[in-house]
Every structure is written in structure tokens, then in C-alpha cells.
N, C-alpha and C positions, 0 to 999 in steps of 0.2 A: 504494500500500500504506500505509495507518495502520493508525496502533499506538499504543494507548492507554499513557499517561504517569502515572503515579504519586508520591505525594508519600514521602518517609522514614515518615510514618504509614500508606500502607498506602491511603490514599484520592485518588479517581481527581481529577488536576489539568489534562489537556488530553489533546493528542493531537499523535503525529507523524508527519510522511509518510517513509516509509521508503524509498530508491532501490532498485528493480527490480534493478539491478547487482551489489549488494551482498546484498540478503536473497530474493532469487528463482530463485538460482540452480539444476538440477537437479546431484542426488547421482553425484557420479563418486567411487568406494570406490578407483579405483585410482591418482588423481591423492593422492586425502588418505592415503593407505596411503605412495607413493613419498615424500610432503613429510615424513610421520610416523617414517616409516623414518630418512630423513636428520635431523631433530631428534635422534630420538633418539641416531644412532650420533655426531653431533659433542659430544653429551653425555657419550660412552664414555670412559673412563677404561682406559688400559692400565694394572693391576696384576701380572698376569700375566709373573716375568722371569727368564728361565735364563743361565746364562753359558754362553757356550761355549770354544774350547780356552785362545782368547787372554786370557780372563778370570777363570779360576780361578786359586788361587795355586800355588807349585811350579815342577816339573820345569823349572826351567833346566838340570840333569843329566843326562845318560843312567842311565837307570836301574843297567844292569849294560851291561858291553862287548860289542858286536854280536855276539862267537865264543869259543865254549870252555867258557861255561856250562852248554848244553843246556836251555835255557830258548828261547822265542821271542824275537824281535828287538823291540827297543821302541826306542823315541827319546825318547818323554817321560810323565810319570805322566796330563799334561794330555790326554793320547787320551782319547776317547769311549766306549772300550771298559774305561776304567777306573774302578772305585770312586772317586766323587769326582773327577771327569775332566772334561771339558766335555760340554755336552749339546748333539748333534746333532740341528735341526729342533722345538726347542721353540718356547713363546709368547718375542714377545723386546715390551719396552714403548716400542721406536720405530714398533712396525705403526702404521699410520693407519686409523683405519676411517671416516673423513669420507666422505660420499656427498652432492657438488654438485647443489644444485636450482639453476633459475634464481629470479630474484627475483619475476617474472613468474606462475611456477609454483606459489610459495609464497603471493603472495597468493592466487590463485585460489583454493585451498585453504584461505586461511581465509576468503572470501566462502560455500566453499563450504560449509564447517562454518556458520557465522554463518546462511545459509541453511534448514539441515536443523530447527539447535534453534531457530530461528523457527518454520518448518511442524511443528516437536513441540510448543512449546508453554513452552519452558524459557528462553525469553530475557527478560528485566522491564526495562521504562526506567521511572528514577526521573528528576524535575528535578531534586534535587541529595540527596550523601550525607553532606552537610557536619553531625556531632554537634555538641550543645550543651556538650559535653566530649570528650578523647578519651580517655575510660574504657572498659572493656571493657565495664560493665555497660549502660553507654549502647548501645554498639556490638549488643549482646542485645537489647534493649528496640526497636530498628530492625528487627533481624530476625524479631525474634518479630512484630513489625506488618507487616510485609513477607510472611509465610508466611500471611498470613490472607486475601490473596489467592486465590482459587480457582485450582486448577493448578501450586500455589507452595506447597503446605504443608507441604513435605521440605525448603525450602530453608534453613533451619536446623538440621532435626536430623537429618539423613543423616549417619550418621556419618566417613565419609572422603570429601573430595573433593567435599563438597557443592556450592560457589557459586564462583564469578569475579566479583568486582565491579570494573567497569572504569571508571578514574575519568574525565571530562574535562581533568583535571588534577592537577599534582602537589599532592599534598595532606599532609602527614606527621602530621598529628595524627588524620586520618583513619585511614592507617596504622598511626599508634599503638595507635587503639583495637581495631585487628582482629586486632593482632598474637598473642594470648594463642588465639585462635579456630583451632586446629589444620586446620577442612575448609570455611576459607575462606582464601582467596589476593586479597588486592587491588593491582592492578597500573593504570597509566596506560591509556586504552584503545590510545593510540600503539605500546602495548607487548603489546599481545595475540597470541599466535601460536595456530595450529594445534594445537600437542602442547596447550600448559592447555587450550586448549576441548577435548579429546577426552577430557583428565584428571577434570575436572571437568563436574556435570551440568547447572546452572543458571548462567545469565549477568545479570547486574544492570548494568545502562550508564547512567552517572550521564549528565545533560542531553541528549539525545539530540539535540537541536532546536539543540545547537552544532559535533556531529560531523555529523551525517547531512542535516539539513535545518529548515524552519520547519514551523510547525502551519497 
């Protein structure tokens, strides 16, 4: 499998051989649904939180004495049954809602993502993303030369969730300049998971021919 290699200007600079393993894999919706599900839910945040009897304040007293009232029998204000009481079977913010993949499971998953927006047509290798400043406007100037690509012409102006540019390396001035760029995310390729590839449409893989293989 080759895959033609791109310069930051937008004009073609070689070619890479892509691994079978990696970018050929067939669509299982239910393997990337289960890894997806599990991103998402260890992302979950419990806010949701009730007290129950032990937690509210109050009734260390008996309300009134067990007999002679004519009233019903209580023990404490803190019952379930009372205005401002504890609350029985609510959400509480110790639930776990984590759902374990294997490691195994997860890459699959993203070979297999990696695979699909390959055979669509939304993946771009560039040989490197490295700007001649890290300005924002610079960081613009790449992309507008980059979407002139055929097949690639949204990949600056969609508006949410547009691009993933996955670097070969850590870079922070590169970072810098894409930081102001709201529906672009740029992350380490080391660091790429499942959930951003499905969040986002287009992929940009800086040196490809240092992750995947030679031309």
C-alpha cells in the first residue's frame, strides 16, 4: 500500500509504503463502538450527588416521645420520608462507570479506525509540520495550502472538529501555533486514540516514512 507524501505547501514530495496491518484492516462497528463506549465512560465525571440519612444534618433527637402524642412514631427528622431527610436510591458520585477494554482490543480499534478514513479518503501524510514561526497566522497559511489538495478542501474550514494533526514528535511551538485554531487538535501520533479519530474528520500524520515505514 503507498501513499503519496506531501510537503506543508500542499505539493507532492515522495511516497510511503503503508503496513497492511495497520491501514487495511476490515470495519468491525462493534469492536470500535465497545473501545468508544469505554473512552468515553472513563471520561465520565460523576456530578450527580444526594445525601442520604447518614448525611444530612439534624435529628440527633427524637422528634417527639414514641407514646401519648397521637402523632406516628418517628426516630429521626433524617428519615427518607421527611422534608429535607435523606434520599433513598439517588445518583451518589462514588458510582464508577469505567468499562475495561483490553489493550489489545483498543488498538485494534484504532488500526481499525486508521483503516476506514484511509479507504475514505481523509487521512494526509505530510514530511514535516514544523512552521517558520509559531504564529497562528502561519499555522493558517499551512492549512489553507494543505486544503488545496483534492479530497482535502474542508480540512480547514469545517467548522467543529475539523482535523487531527498527529505529530512524529513532540513539538510545542508547533502546538503553539495551532492553539488559537478551535476545530483543530494536534497531539503526538504516540498519543492518538480511537475516540479523537471518530471526533474528528481529517487526519494529517507528520513524517510518515519515520512511524510506518521507508518510501
Amino acid at each position: 500500500m503507498d501513499a503519496t507524501v506531501y510537503s506543508i505547501d500542499g505539493k507532492k514530495s515522495g511516497t510511503v509504503s503503508l503496513p497492511e496491518n495497520v491501514f487495511g484492516i476490515h470495519w468491525n462497528a462493534d469492536l470500535v463502538k465497545q473501545v468508544a463506549d469505554s473512552l468515553l465512560s472513563a471520561k465520565r465525571k460523576n456530578v450527580a450527588h444526594t445525601k442520604d440519612r447518614s448525611e444530612v444534618r439534624g435529628g440527633g433527637k427524637k422528634p417527639w416521645k414514641q407514646k401519648g402524642t397521637g402523632r406516628a412514631r418517628h426516630g429521626s427528622i433524617r428519615s427518607p420520608i421527611w422534608v429535607g431527610g435523606g434520599v433513598t436510591g439517588g445518583p451518589r458520585n462514588e458510582k464508577n462507570f469505567e468499562r475495561k477494554v483490553s489493550k489489545k482490543m483498543r488498538t485494534k480499534a484504532l488500526y481499525t479506525i486508521l483503516s476506514r478514513k484511509w479507504h475514505d479518503g481523509e487521512i494526509l501524510f505530510v514530511d514535516s509540520v514544523a512552521l517558520a514561526e509559531p504564529k497562528t497566522r502561519v499555522a493558517v497559511k499551512a492549512l489553507q495550502s494543505l486544503s488545496g489538495i483534492k479530497g482535502f478542501e474542508s480540512i480547514f474550514s469545517k467548522r467543529n472538529n475539523a482535523t487531527v494533526i498527529a505529530l512524529s514528535g513532540k513539538n510545542k511551538e508547533t502546538e503553539r501555533a495551532f492553539d488559537n485554531l478551535g476545530n483543530i487538535e494536534v497531539v503526538e501520533a504516540r498519543n492518538l486514540n480511537p475516540l479523537l479519530l471518530l471526533e474528528h474528520k481529517y487526519l494529517i500524520i507528520e513524517n510518515p516514512k519515520l512511524i510506518y515505514g521507508k518510501s
